[in-house]
C-alpha positions as CSV (number, residue, x, y, z in Angstrom):
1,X,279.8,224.0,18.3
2,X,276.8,222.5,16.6
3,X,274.1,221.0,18.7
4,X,273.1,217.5,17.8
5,X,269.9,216.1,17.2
6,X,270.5,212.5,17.1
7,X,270.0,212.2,21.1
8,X,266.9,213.4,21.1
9,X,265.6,211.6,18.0
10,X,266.3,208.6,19.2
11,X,264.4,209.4,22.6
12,X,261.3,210.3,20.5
13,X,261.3,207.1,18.7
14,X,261.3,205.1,21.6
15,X,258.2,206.8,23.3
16,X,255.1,204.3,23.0
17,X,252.1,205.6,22.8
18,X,249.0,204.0,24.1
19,X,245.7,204.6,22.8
20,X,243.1,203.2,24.5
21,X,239.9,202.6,22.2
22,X,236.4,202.8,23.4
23,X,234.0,200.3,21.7
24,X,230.5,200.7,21.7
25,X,228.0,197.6,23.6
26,X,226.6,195.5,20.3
27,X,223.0,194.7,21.1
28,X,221.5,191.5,19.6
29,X,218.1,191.1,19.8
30,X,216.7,187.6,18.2
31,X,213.0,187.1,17.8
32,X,211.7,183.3,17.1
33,X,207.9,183.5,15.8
34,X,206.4,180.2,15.9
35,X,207.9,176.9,15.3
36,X,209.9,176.8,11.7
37,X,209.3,173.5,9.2
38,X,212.0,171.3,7.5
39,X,214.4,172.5,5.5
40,X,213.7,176.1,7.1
41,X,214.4,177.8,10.5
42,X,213.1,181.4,10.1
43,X,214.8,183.7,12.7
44,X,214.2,188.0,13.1
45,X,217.8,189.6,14.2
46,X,218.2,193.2,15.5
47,X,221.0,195.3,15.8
48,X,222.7,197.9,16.7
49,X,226.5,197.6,14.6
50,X,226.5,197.1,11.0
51,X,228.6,193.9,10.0
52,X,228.7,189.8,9.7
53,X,227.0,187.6,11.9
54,X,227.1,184.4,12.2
55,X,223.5,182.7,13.2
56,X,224.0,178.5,14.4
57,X,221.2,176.8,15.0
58,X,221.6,173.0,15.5
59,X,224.5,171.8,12.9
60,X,223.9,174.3,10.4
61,X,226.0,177.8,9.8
62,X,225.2,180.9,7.9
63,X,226.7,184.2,7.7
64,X,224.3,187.2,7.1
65,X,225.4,190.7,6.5
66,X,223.2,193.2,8.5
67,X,222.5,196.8,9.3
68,X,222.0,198.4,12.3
69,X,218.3,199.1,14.0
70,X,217.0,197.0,10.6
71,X,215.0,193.9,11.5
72,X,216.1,191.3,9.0
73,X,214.4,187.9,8.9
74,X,217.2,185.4,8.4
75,X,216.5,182.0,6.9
76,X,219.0,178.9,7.9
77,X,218.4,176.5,5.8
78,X,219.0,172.4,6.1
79,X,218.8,172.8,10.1
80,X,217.9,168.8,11.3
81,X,214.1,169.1,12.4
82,X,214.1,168.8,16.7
83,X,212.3,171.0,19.5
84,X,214.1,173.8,21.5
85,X,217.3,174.1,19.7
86,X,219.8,176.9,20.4
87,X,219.6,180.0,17.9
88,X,223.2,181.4,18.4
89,X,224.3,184.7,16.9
90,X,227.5,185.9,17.3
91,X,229.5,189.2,16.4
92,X,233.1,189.7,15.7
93,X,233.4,193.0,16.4
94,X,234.7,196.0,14.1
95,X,236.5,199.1,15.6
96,X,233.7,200.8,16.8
97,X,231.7,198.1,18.1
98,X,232.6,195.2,20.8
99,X,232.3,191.4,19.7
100,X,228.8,190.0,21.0
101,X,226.4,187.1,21.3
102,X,222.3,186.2,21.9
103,X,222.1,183.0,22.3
104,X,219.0,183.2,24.4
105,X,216.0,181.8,22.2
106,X,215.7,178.5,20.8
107,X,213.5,177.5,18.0
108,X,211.3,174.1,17.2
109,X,211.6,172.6,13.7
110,X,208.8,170.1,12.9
111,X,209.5,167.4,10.1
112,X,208.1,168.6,6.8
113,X,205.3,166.2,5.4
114,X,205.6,165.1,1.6
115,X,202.4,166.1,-0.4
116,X,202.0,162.6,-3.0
117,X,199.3,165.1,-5.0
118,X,198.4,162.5,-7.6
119,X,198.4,158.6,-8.4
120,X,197.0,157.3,-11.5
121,X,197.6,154.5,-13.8
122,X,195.9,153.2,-16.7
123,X,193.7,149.6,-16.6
124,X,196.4,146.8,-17.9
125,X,196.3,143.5,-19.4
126,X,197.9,140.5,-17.7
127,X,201.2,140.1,-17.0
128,X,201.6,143.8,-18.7
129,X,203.1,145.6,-16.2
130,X,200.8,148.6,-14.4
131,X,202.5,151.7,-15.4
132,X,201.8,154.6,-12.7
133,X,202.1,158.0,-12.7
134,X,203.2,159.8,-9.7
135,X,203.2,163.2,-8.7
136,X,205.3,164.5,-5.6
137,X,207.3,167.5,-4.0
138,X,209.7,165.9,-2.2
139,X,212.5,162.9,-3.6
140,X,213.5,159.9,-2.1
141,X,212.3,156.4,-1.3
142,X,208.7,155.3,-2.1
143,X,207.0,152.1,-1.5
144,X,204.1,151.1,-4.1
145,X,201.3,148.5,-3.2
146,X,198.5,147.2,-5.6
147,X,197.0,143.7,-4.3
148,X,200.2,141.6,-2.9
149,X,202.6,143.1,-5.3
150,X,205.0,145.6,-3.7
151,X,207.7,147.9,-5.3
152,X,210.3,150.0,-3.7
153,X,211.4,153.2,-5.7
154,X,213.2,156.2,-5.7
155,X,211.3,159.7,-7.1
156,X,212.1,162.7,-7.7
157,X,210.2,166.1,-7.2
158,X,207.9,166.4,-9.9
159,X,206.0,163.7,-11.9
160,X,207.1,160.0,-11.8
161,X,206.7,157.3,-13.8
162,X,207.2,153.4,-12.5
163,X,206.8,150.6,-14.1
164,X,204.7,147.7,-11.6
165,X,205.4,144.2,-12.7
166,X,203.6,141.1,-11.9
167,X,200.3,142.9,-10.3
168,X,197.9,140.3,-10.0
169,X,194.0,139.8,-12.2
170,X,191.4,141.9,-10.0
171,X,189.2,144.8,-10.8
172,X,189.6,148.0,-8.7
173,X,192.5,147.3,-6.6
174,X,193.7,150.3,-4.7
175,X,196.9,152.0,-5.8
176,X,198.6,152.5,-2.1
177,X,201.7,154.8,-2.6
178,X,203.7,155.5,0.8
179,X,206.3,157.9,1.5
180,X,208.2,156.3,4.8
181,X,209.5,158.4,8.0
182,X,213.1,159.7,7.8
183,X,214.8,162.1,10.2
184,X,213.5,165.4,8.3
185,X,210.2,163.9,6.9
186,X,207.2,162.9,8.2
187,X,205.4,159.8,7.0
188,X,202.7,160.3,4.0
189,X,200.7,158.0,1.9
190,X,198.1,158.6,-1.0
191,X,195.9,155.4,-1.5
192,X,193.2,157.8,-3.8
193,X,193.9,155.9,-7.3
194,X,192.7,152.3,-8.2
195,X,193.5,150.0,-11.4
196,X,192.0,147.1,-12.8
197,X,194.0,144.5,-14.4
198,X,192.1,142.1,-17.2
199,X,192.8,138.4,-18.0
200,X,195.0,138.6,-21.3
């Protein structure tokens, strides 16, 4: 009679084979040189397993793709200015390499300082307003103060021009423009430029 194969078929299908798969130790080293300033956190990563790696330092997340034994210096940008925060990097894993993480430096990021590189504004007539010029590299909320007239303003980056009504009859009066403390910026002020205003 003929000898069937379907037994032993079936006993080969059911055998499970294990593989058990070695993975090489992923190395991270991280170097922090010197304190970083607002909006940057400069970091140096080396490693051993090509791939993604996810540096977090404070609230802020960025992926970087690198390559083994090839120091890259990785940039975070946006990371909240504050002394010894935690640089963590952390590897997935591939098939040849295990999952890993360095989270052993920290890094200090000091508030950036706004640079107000010029004020000027030409001598006006009373009551025409003072128009000044205003040159800065970083936006938000200004204060301007010639004699007792104040004025609160938003600028841009760039050059600025703002409009100061009601400044009072006086020759020379300083031009104080101030730039106030927020969480990433440190407080500036340029007080450089004065104006005279006439009697009309």
């Amino acid at each position: 009679s003929m000898k069937s194969n379907v037994g032993s078929d079936l006993i080969f299908d059911n055998i499970k084979t294990a593989v058990i798969e070695y993975k090489a130790d992923t190395k991270i080293n991280v170097t922090v040189d010197g304190d970083s300033t607002y909006p940057n956190a400069t970091v140096t990563i080396t490693t051993n397993a090509d791939g993604n790696y996810t540096v977090k330092i404070g609230n802020t997340t960025k992926v970087v793709e690198l390559k083994a034994n090839t120091p890259t210096v990785v940039n975070v940008n946006g990371v909240t200015p504050g002394d010894n925060q935690v640089v963590n990097v952390t590897f997935n894993g591939t098939g040849a390499y295990s999952p890993a993480v360095n989270d052993t430096e920290t890094i200090n990021i000091k508030k950036a300082t706004p640079l107000i590189s010029d004020v000027n504004a030409t001598d006006s007539v009373y009551p025409d307003d003072v128009v000044v010029n205003i040159t800065t590299d970083t936006p938000g909320t200004y204060t301007i103060k010639i004699g007792n007239t104040t004025k609160e303003v938003n600028l841009t980056a760039g050059n600025n021009t703002v409009n100061i009504p009601g400044v009072q009859i006086g020759k020379d009066q300083v031009i104080n423009v101030t730039f106030n403390e927020t969480e990433n910026y440190n407080p500036a002020v340029n007080d450089n430029a004065k104006v005279t205003v006439d009697k009309g």
